[in-house]
C-alpha positions in Angstrom: 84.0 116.5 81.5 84.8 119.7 79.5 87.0 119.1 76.5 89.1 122.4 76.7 91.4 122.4 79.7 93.4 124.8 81.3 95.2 121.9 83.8 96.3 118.9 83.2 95.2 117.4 86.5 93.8 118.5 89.7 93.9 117.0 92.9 90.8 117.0 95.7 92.6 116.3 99.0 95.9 116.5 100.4 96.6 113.7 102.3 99.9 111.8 101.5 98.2 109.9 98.7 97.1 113.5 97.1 100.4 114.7 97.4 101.8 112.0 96.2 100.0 112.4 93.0 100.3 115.6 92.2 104.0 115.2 92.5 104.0 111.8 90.6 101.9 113.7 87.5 104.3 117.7 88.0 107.3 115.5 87.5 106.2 113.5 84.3 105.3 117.5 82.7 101.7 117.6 83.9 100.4 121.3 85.5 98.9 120.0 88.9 96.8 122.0 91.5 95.8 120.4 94.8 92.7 121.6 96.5 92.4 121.0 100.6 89.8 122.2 102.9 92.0 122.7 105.6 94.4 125.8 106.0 97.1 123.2 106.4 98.3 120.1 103.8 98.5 116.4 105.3 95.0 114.8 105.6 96.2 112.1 107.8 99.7 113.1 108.3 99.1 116.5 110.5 100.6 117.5 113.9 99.1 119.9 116.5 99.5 121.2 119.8 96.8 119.3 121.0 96.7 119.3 124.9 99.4 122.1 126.2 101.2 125.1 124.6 104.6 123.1 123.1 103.5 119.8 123.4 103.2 118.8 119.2 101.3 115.7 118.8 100.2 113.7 115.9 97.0 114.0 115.0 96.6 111.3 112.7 99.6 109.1 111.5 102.1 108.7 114.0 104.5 105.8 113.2 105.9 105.0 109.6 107.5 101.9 108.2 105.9 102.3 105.2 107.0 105.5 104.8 110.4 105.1 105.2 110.3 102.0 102.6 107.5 103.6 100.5 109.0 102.7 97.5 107.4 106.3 95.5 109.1 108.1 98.5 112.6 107.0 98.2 113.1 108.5 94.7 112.1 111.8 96.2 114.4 114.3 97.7 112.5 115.0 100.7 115.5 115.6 103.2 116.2 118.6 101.0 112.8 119.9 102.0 112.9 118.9 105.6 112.3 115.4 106.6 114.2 113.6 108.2 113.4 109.7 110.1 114.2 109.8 113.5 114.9 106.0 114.4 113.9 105.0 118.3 116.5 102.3 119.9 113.7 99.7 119.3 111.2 100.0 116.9 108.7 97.7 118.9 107.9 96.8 123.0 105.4 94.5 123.8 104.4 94.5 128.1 103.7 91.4 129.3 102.0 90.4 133.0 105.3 89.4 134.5 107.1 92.5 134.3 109.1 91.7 131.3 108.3 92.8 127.4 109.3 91.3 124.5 111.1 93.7 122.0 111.1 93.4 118.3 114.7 94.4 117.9 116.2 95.4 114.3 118.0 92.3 114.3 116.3 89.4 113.5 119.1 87.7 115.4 118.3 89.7 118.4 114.5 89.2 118.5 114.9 85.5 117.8 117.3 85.2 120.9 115.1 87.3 123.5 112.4 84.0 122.4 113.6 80.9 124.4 112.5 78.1 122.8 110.9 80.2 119.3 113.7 81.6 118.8 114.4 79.0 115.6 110.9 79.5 114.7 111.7 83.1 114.5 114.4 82.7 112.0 112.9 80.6 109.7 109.8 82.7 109.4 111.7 86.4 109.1 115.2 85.9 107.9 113.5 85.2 104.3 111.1 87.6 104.4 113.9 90.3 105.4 116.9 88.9 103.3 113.8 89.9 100.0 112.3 93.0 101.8 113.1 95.0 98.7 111.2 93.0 96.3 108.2 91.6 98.8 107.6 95.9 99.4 107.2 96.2 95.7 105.0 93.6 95.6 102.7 94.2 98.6 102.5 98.1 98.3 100.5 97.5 94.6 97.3 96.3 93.4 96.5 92.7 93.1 95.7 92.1 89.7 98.9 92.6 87.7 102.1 90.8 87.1 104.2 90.1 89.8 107.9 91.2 89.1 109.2 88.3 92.2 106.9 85.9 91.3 108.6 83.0 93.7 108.7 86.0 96.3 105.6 86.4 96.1 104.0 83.3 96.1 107.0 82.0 99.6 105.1 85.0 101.1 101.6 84.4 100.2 101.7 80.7 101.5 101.7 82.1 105.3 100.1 85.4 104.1 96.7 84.6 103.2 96.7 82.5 106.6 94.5 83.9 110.2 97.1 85.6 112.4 96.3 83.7 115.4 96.5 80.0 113.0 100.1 81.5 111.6 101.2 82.0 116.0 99.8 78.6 117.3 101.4 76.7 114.8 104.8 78.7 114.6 105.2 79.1 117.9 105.2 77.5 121.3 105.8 79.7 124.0 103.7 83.1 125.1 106.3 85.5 124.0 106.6 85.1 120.4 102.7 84.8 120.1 101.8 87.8 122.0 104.4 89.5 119.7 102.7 88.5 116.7 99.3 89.0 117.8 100.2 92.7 118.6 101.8 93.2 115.1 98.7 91.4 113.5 96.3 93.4 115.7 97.1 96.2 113.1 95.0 94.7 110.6 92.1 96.1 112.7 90.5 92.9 112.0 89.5 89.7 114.1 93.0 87.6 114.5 90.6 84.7 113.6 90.0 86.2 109.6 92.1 84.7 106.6 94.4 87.3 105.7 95.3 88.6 109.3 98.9 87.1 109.0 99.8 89.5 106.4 100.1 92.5 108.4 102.0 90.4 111.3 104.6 89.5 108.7 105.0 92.7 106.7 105.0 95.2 110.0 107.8 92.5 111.4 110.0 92.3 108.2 109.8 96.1 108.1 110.6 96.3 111.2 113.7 94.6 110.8 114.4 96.1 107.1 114.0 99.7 107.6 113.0 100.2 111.4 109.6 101.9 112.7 110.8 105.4 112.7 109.0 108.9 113.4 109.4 112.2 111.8 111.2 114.8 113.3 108.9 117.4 114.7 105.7 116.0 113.9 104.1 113.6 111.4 103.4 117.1 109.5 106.8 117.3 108.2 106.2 114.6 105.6 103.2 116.6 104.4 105.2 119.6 104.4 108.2 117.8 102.7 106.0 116.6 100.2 104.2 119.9 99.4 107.5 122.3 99.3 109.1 119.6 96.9 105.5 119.8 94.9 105.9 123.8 94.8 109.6 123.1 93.6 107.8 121.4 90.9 105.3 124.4 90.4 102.8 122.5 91.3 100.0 124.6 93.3 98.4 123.8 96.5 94.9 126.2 97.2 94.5 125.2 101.1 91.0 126.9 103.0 89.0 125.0 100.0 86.5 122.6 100.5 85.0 121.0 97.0 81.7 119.7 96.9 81.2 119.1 93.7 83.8 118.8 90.7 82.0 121.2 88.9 83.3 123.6 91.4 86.8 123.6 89.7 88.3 124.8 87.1 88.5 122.4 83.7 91.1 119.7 83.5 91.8 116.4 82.0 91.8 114.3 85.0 90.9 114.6 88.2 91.9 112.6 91.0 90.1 112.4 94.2 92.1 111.8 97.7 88.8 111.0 99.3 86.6 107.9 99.9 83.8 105.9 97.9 81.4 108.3 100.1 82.7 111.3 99.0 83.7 110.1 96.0 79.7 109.7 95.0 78.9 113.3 96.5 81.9 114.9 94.6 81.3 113.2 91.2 78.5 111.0 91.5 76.5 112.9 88.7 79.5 112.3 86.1 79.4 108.7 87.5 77.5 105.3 86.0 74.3 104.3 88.1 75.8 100.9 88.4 79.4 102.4 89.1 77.5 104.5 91.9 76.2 101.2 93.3 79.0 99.1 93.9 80.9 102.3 96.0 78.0 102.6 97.8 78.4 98.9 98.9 81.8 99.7 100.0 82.5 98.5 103.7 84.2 100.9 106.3 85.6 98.9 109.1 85.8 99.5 112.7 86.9 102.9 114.5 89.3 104.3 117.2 89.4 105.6 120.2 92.4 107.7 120.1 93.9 110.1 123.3 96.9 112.2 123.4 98.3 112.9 126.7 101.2 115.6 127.6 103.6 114.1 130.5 105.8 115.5 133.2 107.8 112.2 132.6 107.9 109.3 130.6 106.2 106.9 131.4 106.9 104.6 134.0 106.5 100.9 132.2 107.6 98.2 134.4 109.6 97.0 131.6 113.2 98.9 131.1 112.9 97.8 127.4 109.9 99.9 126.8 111.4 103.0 127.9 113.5 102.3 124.5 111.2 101.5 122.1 109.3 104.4 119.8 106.0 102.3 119.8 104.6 99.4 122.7 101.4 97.6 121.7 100.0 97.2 125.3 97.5 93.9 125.1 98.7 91.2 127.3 98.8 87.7 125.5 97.5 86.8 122.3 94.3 85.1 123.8 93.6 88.3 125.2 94.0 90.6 122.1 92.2 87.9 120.3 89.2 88.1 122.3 89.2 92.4 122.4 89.5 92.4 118.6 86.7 89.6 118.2 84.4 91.6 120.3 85.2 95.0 118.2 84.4 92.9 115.5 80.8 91.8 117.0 79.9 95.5 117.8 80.9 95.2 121.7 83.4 97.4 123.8 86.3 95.3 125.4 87.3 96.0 129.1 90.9 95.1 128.2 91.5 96.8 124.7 94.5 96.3 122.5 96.3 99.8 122.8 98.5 101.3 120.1 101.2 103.5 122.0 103.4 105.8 120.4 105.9 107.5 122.6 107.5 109.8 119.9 109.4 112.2 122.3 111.6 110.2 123.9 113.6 109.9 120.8 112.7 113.7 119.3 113.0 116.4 121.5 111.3 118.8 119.5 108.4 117.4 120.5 108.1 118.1 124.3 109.2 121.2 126.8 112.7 119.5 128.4 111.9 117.2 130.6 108.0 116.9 129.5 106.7 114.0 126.9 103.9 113.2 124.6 102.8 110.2 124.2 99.9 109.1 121.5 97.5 106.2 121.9 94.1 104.8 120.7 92.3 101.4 120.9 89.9 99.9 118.6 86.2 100.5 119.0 82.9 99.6 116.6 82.4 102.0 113.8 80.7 104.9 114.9 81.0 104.2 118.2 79.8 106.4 121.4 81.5 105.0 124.0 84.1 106.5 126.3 87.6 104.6 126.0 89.8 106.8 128.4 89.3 105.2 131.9 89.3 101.9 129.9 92.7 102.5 127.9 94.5 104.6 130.4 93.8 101.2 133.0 95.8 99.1 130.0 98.6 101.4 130.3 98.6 101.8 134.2 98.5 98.1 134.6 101.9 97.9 132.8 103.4 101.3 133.8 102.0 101.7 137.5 102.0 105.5 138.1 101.1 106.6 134.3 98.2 108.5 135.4 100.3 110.4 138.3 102.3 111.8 135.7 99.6 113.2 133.1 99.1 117.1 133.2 96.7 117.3 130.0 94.8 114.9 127.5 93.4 115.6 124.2 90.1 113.4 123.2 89.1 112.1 119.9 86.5 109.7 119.3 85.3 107.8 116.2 82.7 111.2 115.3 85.5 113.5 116.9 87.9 111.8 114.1 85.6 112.0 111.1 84.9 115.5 111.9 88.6 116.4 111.5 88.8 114.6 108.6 86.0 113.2 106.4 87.9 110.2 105.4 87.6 108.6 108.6 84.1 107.7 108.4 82.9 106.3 111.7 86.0 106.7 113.1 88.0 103.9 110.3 91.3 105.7 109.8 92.2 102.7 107.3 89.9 104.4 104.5 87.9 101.1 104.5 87.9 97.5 106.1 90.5 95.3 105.2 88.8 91.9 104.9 87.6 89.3 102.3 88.6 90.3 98.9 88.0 94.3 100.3 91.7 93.4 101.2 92.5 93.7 97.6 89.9 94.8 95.4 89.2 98.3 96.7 87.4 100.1 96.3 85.3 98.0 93.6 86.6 95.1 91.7 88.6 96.4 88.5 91.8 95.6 86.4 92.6 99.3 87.2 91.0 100.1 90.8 92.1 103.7 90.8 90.2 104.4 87.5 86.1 105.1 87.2 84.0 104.4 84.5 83.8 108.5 83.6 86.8 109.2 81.5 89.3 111.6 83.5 88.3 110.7 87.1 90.4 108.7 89.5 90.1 107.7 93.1 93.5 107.7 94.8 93.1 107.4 98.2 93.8 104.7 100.7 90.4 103.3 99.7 92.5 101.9 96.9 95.6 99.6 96.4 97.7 99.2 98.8 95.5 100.6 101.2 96.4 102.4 104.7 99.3 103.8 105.9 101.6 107.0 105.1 103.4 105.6 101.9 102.0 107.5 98.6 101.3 104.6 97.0 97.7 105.0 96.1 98.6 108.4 94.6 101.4 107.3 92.8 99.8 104.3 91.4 96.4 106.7 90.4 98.5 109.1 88.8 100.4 106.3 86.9 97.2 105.3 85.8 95.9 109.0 84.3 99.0 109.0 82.3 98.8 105.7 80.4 94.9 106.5 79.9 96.2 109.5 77.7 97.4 112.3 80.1 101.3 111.6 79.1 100.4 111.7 75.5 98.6 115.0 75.8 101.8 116.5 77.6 103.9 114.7 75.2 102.3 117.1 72.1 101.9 120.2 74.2 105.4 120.3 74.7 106.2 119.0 71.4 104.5 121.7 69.7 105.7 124.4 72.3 109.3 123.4 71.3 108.1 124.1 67.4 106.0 127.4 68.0 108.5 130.1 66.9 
């Protein structure tokens, strides 16, 4: 790259991750410039009026645990600049057959109890996990390959971790309940419940569940984009929106660049100031499966069978665990299932600015094949009607997004994967290539910091902060150190 520079960093993409960066490298002295193709910030974390005028729905990222425990995000101010966690009554519902749901409650007491005969089983597994949320997030929301700071944490976690979801629920539990509860939390993972692995994101959504709820953001996912740029601009950091890069020699000079984007676009973007054998190994990078997502605009709520999930912010609509077992192994094999596991987010009940009165949004998607063709609507609006008899009585508009519809809105999502890569085998961990320092490449000054690296998906910052920690050590900090050093001098 060019030796004389006129930034210290500039940032392709402005997803969380992006943001999180730029904000990461402004507040350690660095001069930071974000370039986004859209006219708006957010990458994944955008809302729009999607079906009616005044219905705001999330595009993208809907629901965020990990970004009300993102451990970057809490030393940042953002309720000065506009975000603030709205918290539903319960962060989770799951509908079963009989009429009832079970109801991941804040209280591990209270989740345990609504379990019959699990309900000990319950305990044991989550009241550790809770009781050390605040060291297990530090430890999970990080790249593999460093030193653990909670080592015995760590490893009490691992033991169950590194296990298949559906193994962990058969030999934890006993009774339908508490297994169809896991499975839905699992189900996340976007993965086969049979994989090694699976039972980490059962255990981690649940603890944070319990720790630091499942809230939403007021008004829209968009307000943590926009609380992250206006605390950026406070920083005087720049954000050029309406700019699509193609190619880093497209921007001005810098000392580092970091890329919000994935190994794809990382090889189009900078593939020329990238090793041949570097290229390779991105190329080999695996995207997982896709969604199906709809957004619907209500003249009600929803009418679920079960009172309790007219009180929860998000219901994973799937039946038992068998049955979201067999829909995610037939994803998995490239097949369509008649019963999907359905991700529901029902964000206005608990924030009116979402909605006219009296009106509702409501957000939902299944998992498909990547790439995929097929029309999910009849399919996933069936799952919901078979729990919530008269859902489709109350729908006055839908919005449509398939797998191509998503990776036209944002290139990330290649073939629909909104998790910026699969999550399996070691891709879990070593993403996007495997390296001591993941978000570095080979070509001195360039960095990948987007969910295609350590800790992976979700709305937490984490990739970004952890790229932009990187930048610094590899000389960035030193070269702010002596700018400044010599502008305090210069008469």
């Amino acid at each position: 790259m060019a030796d004389r520079s006129t930034h210290d960093a500039i940032v392709v993409g402005s997803g969380p991750n992006g943001l999180a960066a730029a904000i990461a490298l402004a507040r350690a002295g660095c001069s930071v410039i974000v370039f986004e193709a859209k006219e708006t910030a957010g990458g994944g974390s955008r809302s729009e009026e999607l079906t009616l005028p005044g219905f705001v729905h999330d595009v993208c990222s809907a629901v965020h645990p990990f970004g009300v425990a993102s451990p970057f995000f809490r030393t940042l101010p953002l309720p000065e600049h506009g975000l603030t966690w709205v918290h539903p009554e319960f962060p989770l519902a799951h509908p079963l057959d009989d009429g009832t749901a079970v109801v991941l409650h804040r209280s591990v007491e209270a989740t345990a109890d609504s379990l019959g005969g699990d309900a000990a089983a319950y305990r044991r597994l989550m009241t550790p996990l809770v009781r050390e949320w605040d060291r297990l997030v530090i430890q999970v929301q990080g790249p593999l390959l460093r030193v653990p700071r909670h080592p015995l944490v760590l490893a009490r976690f691992g033991l169950r971790a590194i296990r298949s979801a559906r193994s962990l629920a058969e030999s934890t539990f006993e009774g339908e309940r508490a297994r169809a509860l896991f499975a839905g939390l699992a189900a996340h993972s976007i993965l086969p419940l049979e994989r090694p692995f699976t039972a980490t994101f059962g255990l981690v959504l649940a603890a944070a569940g319990h720790a630091v709820g499942w809230p939403v953001a007021r008004g829209g996912s968009q307000s943590i984009a926009g609380a992250l740029a206006s605390y950026l601009r406070s920083l005087e950091g720049e954000i050029i929106t309406g700019r699509r890069i193609e190619s880093l020699d497209e921007l001005p000079p810098a000392r580092a660049y970091l890329l919000d984007v994935t190994p794809r676009q990382v090889i189009g973007i900078a593939g020329h100031h990238l090793p041949g054998g570097y290229q390779r190994r991105l190329s080999r990078y695996r995207y997982g499966a896709g969604v199906f997502k709809l957004d619907f605009a209500l003249h009600g709520p929803i009418p679920w069978k079960a009172e309790a999930c007219r009180r929860a912010g998000t219901v994973h609509v799937g039946g038992t665990l068998e049955e979201i077992a067999e829909g995610e192994h037939a994803v998995a094999k490239g097949e369509h299932p008649e019963r999907p596991y359905v991700l529901v987010a029902q964000q206005s009940l608990f924030d009116p600015t979402r909605a006219p009165e009296g009106k509702h949004t409501v957000w939902a998607y299944c998992h498909v094949p990547n790439g995929s063709t097929v029309d999910m609507t009849e399919r996933i609006e069936a799952q919901i009607e078979r729990f919530a008899p008269g859902f489709r009585e109350r729908v006055m508009a839908r919005s449509v997004m398939s797998p191509a519809g998503l990776e036209r809105y944002n290139e990330n999502y290649v073939g629909g994967d909104i998790a910026g890569g699969a999550h399996d085998r070691l891709q879990l961990f070593l993403r996007p290539t495997a390296a001591m320092v993941p978000y570095a490449t080979p070509a001195r000054g360039i960095y990948i910091c987007s969910s295609s690296t350590p800790p992976g998906a979700g709305v937490h910052g984490m990739c970004g902060y952890f790229a932009a920690k990187a930048a610094l050590r590899r000389g960035l900090d030193k070269q702010v150190r002596e700018r400044s050093r010599t502008s305090a001098v210069t008469p």
